[in-house]
MARBA-3410 file (N, C-alpha, C, O; in Angstrom, 1 decimal):
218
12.5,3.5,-13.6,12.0,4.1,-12.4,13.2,4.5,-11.5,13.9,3.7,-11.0 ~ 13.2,5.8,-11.4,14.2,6.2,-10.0,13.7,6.0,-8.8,12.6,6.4,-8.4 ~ 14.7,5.4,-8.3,14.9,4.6,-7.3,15.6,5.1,-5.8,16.5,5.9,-6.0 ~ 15.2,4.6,-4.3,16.2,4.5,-3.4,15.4,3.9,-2.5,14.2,4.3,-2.4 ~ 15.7,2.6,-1.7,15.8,1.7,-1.0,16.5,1.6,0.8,17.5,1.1,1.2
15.6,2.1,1.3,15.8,2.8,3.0,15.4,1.2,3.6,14.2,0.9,3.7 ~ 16.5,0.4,4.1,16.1,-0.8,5.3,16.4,-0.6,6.1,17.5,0.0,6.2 ~ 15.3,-1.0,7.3,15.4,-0.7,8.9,15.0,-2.4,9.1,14.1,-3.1,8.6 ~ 16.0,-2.7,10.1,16.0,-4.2,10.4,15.1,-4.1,11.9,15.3,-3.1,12.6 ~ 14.2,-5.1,12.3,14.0,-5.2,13.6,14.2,-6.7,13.8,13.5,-7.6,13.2
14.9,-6.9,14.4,15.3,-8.2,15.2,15.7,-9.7,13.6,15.8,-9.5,12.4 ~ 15.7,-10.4,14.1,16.0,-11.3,12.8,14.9,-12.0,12.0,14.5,-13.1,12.3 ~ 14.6,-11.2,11.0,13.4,-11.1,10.3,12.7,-12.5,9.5,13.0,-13.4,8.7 ~ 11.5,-12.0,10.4,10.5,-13.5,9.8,9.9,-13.0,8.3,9.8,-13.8,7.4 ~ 9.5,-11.5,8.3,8.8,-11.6,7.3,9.6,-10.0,6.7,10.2,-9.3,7.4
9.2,-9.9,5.1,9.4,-8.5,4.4,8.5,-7.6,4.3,7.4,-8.0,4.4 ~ 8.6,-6.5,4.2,7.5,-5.8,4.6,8.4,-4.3,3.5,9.4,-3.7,3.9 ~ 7.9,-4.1,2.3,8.2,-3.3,1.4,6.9,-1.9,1.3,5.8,-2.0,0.8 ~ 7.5,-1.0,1.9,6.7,0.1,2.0,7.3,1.1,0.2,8.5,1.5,-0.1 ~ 5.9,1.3,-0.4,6.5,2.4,-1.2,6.1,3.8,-0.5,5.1,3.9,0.3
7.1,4.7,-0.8,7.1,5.6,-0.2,7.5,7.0,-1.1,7.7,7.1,-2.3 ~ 7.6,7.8,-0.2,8.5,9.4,-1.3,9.1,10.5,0.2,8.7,10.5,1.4 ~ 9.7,11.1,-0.2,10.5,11.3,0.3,10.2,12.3,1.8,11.0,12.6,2.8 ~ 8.5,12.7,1.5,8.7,13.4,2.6,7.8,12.5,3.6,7.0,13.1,4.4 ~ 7.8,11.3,3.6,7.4,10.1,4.5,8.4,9.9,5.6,8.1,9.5,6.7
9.8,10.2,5.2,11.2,9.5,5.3,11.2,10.4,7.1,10.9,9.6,8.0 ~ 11.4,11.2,7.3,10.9,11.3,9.0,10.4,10.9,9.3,10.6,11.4,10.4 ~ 9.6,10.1,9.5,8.3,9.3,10.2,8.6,7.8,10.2,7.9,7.0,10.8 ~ 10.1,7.4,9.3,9.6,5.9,9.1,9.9,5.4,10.7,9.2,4.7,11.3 ~ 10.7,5.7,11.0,11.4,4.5,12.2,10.0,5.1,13.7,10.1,4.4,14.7
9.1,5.9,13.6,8.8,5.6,14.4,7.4,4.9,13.6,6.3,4.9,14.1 ~ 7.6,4.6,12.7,6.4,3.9,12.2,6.7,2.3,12.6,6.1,1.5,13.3 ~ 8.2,2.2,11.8,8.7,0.6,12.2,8.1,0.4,13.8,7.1,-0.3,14.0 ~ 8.9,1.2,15.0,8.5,0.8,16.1,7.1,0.8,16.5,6.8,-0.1,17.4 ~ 6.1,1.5,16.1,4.7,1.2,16.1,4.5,-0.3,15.4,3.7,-1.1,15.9
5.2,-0.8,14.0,4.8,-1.6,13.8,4.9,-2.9,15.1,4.0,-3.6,15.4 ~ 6.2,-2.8,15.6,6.9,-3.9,16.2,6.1,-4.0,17.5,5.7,-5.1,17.9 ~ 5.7,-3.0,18.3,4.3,-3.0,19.1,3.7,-3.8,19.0,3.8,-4.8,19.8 ~ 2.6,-3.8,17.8,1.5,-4.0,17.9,1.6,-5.6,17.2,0.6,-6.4,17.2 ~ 2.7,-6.1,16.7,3.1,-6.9,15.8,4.1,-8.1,16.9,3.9,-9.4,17.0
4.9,-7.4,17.4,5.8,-8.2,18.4,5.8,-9.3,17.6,5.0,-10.2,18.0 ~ 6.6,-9.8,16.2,7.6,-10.3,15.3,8.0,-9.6,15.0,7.6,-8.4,15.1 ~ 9.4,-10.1,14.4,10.7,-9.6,13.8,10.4,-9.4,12.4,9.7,-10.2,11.7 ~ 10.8,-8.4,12.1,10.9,-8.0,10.6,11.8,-6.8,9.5,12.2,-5.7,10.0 ~ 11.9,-7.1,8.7,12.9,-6.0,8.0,11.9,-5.0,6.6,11.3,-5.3,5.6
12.1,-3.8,7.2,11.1,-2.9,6.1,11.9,-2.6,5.1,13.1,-2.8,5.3 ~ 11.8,-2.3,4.3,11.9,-1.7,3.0,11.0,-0.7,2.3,9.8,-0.8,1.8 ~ 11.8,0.5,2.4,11.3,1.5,2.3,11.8,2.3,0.7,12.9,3.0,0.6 ~ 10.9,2.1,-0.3,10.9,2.1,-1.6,10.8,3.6,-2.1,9.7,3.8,-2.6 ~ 11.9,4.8,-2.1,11.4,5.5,-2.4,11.1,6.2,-4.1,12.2,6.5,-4.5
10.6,6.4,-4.7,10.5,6.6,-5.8,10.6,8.2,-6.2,10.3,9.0,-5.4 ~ 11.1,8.6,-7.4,10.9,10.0,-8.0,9.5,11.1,-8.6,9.5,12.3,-8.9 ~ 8.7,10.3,-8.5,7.7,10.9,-9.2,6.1,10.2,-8.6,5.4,9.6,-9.4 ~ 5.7,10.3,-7.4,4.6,9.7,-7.0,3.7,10.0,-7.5,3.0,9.1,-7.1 ~ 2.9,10.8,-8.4,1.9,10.8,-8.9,2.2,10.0,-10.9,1.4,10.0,-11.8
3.4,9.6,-10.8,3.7,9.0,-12.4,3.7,7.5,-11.8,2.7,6.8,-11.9 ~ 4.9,7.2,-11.3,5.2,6.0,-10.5,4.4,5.0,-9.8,4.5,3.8,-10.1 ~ 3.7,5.8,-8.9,2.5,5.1,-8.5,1.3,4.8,-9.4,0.9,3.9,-8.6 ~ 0.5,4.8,-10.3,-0.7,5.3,-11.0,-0.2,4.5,-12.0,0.8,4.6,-12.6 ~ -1.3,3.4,-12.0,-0.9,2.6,-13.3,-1.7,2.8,-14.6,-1.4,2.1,-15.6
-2.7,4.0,-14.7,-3.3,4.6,-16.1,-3.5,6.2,-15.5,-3.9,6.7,-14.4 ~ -2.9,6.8,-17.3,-3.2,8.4,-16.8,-5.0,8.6,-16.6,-6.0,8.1,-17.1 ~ -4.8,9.8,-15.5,-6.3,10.2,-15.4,-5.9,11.4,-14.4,-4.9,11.5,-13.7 ~ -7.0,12.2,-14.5,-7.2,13.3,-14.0,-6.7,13.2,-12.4,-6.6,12.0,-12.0 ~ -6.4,14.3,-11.3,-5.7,14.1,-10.5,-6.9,14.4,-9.5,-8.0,14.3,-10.0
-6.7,15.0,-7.8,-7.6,15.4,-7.8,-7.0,16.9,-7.4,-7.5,17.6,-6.6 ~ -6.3,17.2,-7.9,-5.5,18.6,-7.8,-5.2,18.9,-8.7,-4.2,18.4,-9.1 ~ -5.8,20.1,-9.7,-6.0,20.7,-10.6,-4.5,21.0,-11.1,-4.2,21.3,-12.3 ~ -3.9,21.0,-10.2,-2.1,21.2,-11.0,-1.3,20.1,-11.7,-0.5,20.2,-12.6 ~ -1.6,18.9,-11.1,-1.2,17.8,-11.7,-1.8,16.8,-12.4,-3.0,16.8,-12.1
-1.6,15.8,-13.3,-2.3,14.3,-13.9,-1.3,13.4,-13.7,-0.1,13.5,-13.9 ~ -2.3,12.4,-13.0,-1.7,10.7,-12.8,-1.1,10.3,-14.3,-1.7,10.6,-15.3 ~ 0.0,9.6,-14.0,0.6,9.2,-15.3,0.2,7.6,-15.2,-0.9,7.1,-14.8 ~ 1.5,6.8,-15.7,0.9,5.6,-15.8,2.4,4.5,-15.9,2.8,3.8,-16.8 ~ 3.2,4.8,-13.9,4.5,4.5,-14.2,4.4,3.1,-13.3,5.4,2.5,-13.0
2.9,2.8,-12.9,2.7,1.7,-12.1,3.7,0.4,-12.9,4.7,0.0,-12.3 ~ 3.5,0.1,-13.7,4.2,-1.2,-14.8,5.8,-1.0,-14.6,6.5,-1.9,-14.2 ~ 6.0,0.0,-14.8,7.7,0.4,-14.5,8.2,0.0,-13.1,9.3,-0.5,-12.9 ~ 7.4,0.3,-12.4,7.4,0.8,-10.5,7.4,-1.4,-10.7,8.3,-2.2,-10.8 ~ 6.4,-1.6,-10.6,6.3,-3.3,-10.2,7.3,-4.1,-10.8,7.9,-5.1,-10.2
7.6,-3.7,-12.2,8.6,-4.6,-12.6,9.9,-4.8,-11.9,10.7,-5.8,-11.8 ~ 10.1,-3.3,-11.3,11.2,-2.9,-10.6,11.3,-3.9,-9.3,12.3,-4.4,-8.9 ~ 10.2,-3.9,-8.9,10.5,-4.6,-7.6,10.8,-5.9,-8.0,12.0,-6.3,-8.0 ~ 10.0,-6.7,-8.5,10.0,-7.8,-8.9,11.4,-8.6,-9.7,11.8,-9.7,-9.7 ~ 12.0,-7.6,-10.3,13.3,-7.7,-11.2,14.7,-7.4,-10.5,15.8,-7.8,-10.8
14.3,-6.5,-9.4,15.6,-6.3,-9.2,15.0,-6.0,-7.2,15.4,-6.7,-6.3 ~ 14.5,-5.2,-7.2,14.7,-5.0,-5.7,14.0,-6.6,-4.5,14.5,-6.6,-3.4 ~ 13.3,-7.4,-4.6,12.5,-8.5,-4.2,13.8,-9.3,-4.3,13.9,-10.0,-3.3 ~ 15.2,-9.5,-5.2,15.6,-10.4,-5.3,16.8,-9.9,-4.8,17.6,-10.8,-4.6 ~ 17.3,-8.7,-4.5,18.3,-8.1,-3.8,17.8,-8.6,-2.4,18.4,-9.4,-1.6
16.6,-8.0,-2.1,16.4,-8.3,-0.5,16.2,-9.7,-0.1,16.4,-10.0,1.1 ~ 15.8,-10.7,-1.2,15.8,-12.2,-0.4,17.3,-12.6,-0.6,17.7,-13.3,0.3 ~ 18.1,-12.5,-1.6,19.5,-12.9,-1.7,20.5,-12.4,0.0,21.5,-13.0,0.4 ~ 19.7,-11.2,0.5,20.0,-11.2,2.0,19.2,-11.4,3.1,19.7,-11.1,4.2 ~ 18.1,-11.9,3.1,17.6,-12.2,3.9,16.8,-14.0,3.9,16.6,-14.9,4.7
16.7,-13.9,3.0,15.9,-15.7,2.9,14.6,-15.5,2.2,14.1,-14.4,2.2 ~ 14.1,-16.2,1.7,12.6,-16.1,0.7,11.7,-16.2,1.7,10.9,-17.2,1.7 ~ 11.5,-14.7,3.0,10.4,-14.4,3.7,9.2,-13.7,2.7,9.3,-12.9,1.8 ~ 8.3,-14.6,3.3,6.6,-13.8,2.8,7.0,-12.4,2.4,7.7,-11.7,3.2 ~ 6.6,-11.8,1.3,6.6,-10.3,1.1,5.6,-9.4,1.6,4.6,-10.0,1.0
5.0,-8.5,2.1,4.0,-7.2,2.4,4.2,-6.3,1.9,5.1,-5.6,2.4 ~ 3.6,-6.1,0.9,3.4,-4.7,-0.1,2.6,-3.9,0.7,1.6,-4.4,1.2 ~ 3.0,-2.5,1.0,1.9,-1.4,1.6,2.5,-0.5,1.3,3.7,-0.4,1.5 ~ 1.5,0.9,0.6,1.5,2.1,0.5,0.7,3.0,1.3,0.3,2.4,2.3 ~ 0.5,4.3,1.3,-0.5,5.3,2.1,-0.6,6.3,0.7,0.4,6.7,0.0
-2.4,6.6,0.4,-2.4,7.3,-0.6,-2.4,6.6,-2.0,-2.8,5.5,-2.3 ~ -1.9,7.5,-2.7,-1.1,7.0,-4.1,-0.6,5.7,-3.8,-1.2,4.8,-4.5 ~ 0.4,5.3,-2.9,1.2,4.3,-2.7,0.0,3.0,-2.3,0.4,1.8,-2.6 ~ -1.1,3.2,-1.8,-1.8,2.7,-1.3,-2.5,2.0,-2.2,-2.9,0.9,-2.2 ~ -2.8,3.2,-3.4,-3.4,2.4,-4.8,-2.9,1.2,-5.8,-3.4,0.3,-6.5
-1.1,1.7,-5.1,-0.4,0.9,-6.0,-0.4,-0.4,-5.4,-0.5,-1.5,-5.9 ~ -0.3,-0.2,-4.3,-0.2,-1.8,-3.7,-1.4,-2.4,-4.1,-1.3,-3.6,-4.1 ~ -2.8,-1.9,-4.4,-3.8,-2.5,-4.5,-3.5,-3.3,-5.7,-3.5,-4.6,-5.7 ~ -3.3,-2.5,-6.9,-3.1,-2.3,-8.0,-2.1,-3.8,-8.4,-2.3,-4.8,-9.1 ~ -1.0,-3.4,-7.4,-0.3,-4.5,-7.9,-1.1,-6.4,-7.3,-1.3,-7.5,-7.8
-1.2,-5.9,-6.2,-2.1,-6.9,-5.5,-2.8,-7.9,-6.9,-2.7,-9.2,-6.9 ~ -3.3,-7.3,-7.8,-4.3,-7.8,-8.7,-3.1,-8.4,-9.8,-3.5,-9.3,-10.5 ~ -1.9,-7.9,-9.9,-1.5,-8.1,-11.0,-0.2,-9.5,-10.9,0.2,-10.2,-11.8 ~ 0.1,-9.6,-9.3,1.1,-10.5,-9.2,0.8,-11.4,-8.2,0.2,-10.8,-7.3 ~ 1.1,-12.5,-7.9,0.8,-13.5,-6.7,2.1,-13.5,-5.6,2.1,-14.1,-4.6
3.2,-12.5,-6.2,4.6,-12.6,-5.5,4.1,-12.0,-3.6,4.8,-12.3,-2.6 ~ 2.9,-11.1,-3.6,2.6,-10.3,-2.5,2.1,-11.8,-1.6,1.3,-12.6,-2.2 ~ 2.5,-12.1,-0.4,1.8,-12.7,0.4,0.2,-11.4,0.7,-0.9,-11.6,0.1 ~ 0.3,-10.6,1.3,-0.6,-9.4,1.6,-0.6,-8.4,1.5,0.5,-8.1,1.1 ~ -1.4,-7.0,1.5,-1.4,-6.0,0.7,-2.0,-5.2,2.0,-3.0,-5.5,2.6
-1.2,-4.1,2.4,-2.0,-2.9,3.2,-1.5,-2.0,2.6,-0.4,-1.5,2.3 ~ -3.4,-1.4,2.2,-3.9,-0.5,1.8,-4.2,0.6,2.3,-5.4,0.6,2.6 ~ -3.6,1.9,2.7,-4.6,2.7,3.7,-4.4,4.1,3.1,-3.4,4.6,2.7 ~ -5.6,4.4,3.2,-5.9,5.3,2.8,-6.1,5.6,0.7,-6.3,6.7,0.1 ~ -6.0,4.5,0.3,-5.9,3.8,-0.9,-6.5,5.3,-1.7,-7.3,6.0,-1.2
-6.0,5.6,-3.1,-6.5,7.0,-3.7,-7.0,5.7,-4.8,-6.2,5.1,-5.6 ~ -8.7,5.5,-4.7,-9.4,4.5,-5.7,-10.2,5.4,-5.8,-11.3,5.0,-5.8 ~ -10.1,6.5,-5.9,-11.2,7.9,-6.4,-11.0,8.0,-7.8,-11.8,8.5,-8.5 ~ -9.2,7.1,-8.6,-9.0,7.3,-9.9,-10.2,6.9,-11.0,-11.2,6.2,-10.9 ~ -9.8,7.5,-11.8,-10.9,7.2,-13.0,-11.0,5.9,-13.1,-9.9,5.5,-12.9
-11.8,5.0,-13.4,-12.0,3.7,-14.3,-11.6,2.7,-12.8,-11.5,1.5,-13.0 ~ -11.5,3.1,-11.6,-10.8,1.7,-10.7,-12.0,1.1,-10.7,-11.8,0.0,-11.2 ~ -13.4,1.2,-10.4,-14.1,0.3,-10.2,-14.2,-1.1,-11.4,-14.2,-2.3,-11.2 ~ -14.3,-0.3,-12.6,-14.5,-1.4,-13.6,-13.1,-2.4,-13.3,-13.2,-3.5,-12.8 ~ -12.3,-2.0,-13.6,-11.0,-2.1,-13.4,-10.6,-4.0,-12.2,-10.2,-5.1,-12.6
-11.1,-3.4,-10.7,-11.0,-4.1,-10.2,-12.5,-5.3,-10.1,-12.7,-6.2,-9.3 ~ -13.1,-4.9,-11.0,-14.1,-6.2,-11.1,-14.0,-7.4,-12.5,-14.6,-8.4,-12.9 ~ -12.8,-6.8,-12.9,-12.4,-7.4,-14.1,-10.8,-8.2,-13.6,-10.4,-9.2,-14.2 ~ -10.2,-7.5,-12.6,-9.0,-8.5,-11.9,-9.1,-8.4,-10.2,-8.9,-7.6,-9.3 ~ -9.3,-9.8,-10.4,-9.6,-10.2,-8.5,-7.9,-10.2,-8.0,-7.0,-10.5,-8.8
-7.8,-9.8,-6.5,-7.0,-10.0,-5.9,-6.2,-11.0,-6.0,-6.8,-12.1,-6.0 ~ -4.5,-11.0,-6.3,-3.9,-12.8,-6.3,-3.2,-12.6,-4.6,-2.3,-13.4,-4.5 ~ -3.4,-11.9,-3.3,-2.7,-11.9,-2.1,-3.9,-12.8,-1.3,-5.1,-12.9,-1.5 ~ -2.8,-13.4,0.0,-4.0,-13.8,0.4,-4.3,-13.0,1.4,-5.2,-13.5,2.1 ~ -3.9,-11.5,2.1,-5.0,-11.4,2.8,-4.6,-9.8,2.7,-3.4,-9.5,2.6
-5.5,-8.9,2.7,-6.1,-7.1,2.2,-6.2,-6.3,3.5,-7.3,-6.4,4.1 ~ -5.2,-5.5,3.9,-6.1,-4.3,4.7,-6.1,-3.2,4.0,-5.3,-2.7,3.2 ~ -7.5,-2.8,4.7,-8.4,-1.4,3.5,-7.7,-0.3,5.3,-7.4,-0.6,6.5 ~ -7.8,0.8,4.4,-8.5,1.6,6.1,-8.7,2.9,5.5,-7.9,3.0,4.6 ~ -9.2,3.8,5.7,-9.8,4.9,5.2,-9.9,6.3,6.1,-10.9,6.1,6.9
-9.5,7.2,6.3,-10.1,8.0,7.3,-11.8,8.5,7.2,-12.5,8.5,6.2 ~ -12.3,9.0,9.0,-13.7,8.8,7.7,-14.1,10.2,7.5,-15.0,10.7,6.7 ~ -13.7,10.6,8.0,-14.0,12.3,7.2,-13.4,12.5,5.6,-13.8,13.5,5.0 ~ -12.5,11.7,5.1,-11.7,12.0,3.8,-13.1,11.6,2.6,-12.5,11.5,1.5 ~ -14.4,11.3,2.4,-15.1,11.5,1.9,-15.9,12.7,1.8,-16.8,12.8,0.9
-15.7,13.8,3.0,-16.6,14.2,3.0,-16.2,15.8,2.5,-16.1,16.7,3.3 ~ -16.1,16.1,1.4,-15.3,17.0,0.6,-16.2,17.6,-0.4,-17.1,17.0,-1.0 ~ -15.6,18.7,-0.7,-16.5,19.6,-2.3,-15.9,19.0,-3.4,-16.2,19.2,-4.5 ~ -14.9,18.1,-3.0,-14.4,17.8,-4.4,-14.7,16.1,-5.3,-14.1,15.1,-5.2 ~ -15.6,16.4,-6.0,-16.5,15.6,-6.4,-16.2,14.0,-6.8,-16.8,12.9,-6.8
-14.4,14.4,-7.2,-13.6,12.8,-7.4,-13.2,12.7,-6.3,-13.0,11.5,-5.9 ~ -12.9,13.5,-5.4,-12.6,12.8,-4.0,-13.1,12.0,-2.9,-12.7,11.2,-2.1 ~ -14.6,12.7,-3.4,-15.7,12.1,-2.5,-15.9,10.9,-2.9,-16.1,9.9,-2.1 ~ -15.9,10.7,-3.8,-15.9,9.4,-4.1,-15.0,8.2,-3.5,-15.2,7.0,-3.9 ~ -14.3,8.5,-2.8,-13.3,7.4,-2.7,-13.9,6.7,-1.2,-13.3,5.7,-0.9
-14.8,7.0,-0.4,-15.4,6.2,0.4,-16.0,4.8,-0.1,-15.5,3.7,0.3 ~ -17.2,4.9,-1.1,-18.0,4.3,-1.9,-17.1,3.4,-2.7,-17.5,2.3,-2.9 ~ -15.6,3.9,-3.3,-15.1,3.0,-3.9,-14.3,1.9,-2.5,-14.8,0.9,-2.0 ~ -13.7,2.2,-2.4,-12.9,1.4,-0.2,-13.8,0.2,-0.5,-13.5,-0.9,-0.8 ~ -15.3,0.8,-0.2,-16.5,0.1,0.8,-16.8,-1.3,-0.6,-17.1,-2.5,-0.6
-16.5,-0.4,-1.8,-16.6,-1.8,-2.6,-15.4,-2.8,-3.1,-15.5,-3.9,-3.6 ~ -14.4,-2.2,-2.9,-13.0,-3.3,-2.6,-13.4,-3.9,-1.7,-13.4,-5.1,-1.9 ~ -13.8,-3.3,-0.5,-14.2,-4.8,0.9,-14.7,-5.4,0.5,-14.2,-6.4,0.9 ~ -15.6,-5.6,-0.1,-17.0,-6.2,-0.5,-16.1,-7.2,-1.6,-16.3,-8.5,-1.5 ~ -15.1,-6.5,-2.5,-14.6,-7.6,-3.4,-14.0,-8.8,-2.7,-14.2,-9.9,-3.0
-13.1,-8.1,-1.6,-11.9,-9.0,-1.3,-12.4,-10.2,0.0,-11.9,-11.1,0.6 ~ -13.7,-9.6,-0.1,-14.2,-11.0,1.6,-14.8,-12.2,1.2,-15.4,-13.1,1.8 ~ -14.5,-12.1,-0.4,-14.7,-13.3,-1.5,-13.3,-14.2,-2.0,-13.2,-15.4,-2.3 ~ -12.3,-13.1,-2.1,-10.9,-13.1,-3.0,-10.0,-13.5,-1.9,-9.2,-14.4,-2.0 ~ -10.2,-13.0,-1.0,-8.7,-13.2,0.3,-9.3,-14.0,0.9,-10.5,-14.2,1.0
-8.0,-14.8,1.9,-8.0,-15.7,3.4,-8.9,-14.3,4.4,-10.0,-14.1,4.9 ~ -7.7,-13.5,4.3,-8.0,-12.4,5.2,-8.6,-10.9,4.7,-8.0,-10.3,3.8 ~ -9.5,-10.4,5.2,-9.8,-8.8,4.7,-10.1,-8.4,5.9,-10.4,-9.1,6.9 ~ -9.9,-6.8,5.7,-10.3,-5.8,6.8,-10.2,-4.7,6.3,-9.4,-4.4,5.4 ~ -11.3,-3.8,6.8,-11.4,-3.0,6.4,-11.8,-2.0,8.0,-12.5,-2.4,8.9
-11.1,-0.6,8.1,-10.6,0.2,9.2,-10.8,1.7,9.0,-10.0,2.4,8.4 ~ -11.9,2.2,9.7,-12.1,3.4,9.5,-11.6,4.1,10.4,-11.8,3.7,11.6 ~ -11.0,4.8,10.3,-9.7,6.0,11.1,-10.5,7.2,11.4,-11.1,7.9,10.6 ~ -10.3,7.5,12.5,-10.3,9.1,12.7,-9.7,10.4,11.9,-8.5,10.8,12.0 ~ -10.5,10.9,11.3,-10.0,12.3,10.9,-10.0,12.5,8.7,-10.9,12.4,7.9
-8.8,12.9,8.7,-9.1,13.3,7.3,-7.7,12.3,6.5,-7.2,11.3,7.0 ~ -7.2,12.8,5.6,-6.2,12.3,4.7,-5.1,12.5,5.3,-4.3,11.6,5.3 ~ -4.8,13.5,6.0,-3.3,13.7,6.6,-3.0,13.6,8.2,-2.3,14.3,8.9 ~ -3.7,12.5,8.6,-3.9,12.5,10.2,-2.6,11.3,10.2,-2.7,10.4,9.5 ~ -1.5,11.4,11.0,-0.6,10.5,11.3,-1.0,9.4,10.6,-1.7,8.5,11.1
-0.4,9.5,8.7,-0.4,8.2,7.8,0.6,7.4,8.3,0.5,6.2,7.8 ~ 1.8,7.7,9.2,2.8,6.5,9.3,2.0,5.4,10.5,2.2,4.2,10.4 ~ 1.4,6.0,11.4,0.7,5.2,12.4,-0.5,4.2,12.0,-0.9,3.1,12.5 ~ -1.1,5.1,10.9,-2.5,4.4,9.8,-1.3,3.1,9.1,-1.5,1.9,9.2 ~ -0.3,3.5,8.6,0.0,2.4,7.6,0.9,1.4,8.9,1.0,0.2,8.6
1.4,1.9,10.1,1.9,0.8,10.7,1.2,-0.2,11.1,1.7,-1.3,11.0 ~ -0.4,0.2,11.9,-1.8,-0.7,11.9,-1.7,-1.6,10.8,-2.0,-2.7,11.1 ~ -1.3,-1.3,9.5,-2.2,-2.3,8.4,-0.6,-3.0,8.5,-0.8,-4.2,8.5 ~ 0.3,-2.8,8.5,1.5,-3.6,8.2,1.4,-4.2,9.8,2.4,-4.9,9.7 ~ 1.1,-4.3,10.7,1.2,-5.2,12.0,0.0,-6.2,11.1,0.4,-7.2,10.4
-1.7,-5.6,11.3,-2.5,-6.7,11.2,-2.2,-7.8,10.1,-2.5,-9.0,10.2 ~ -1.4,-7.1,8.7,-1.3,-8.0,8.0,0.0,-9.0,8.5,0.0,-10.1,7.9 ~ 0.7,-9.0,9.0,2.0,-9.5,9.7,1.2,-10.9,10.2,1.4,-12.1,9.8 ~ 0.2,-10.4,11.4,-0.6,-11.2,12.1,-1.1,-12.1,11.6,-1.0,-13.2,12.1 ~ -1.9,-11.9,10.3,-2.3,-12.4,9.2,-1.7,-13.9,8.9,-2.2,-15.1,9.0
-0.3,-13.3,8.2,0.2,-14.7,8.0,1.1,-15.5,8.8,1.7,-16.5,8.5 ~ 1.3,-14.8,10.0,2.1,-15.7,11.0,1.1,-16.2,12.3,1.6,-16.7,13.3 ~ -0.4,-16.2,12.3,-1.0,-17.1,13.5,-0.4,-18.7,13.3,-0.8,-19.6,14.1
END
């Protein structure tokens, strides 16, 4: 997996907070960080994961996209081991073995879910705007429960309401992740947003990286 790794420190960090990302996120982060630190008021260091190929990278089985130009590959396994193998142990060898926070927006959003299920290393997982419209997620995540202890969902709520028949779908799927995880997690939430898929995602994903913050530091 190609790789690049953007840290923004805020004050002397309690917890980790690993955002995957791509490249045209990378304007938006620091005022995302300071939204986080708002609403969060703890210290923390992000990590901002950028990858080469977000529709390979992220997507842990190929399947139809919902944009007729491209198909999801299947570089999720590559992408996780990555963290796990080498970027998670770079960042605690400088900072201390703080809680980790996996969060994506989108694709990225899937992945964190995705990984959520496959490793216990995630203290929490924000999810927003999560792309679970892919083929096969429902079976998928009724066959592996969450190992984090606590999930934010958040959704825009207009982004179901589309001609495009795999997209529309992805309300219906959200609403049944919540449903999974208020069994599976300490903590779940689930957050319906104003507007559509592209309504200020750095502000959407700074929400789910504060609440989950809150989460494990009451």
């Amino acid at each position: 997996m190609e790789q690049k790794i953007h840290i923004i420190e805020q004050g002397k960090p309690e917890v980790l907070l690993l955002q995957m990302t791509f490249a045209e996120e990378l304007p938006t982060l620091q005022a995302e960080v300071n939204a986080i630190y708002q609403a969060a008021q703890k210290p923390f260091v992000l990590a901002a994961v950028e990858v080469g190929n977000w529709s390979h990278d992220f997507s842990p089985w190929n399947s139809p996209s919902i944009s007729p130009r491209e198909q999801l590959g299947d570089g999720a396994v590559d992408t996780l081991r990555a963290l796990e193998k080498d970027v998670l142990p770079m960042l605690r060898e400088r900072y201390g073995e703080l809680p980790a926070i996996l969060g994506g927006y989108s694709l990225a959003g899937l992945f964190a879910l995705w990984a959520g299920t496959q490793t216990n290393t995630f203290a929490a997982v924000a999810a927003c705007s999560p792309s679970l419209w892919i083929k096969g997620w429902s079976e998928y995540a009724d066959a592996h429960p969450l190992q984090t202890k606590a999930v934010y969902l958040s959704l825009g709520d207009k982004e179901e309401k589309t001609r495009n028949p795999l997209s529309a779908t992805v309300g219906d799927r959200v609403r049944e992740q919540h449903d999974r995880h208020q069994f599976a997690a300490d903590h779940c939430t689930l957050v319906w947003e104003k507007g559509g898929h592209f309504v200020t995602p750095h502000l959407r994903l700074a929400r789910g990286f504060a609440w989950c913050i809150n989460s494990l530091t009451k």
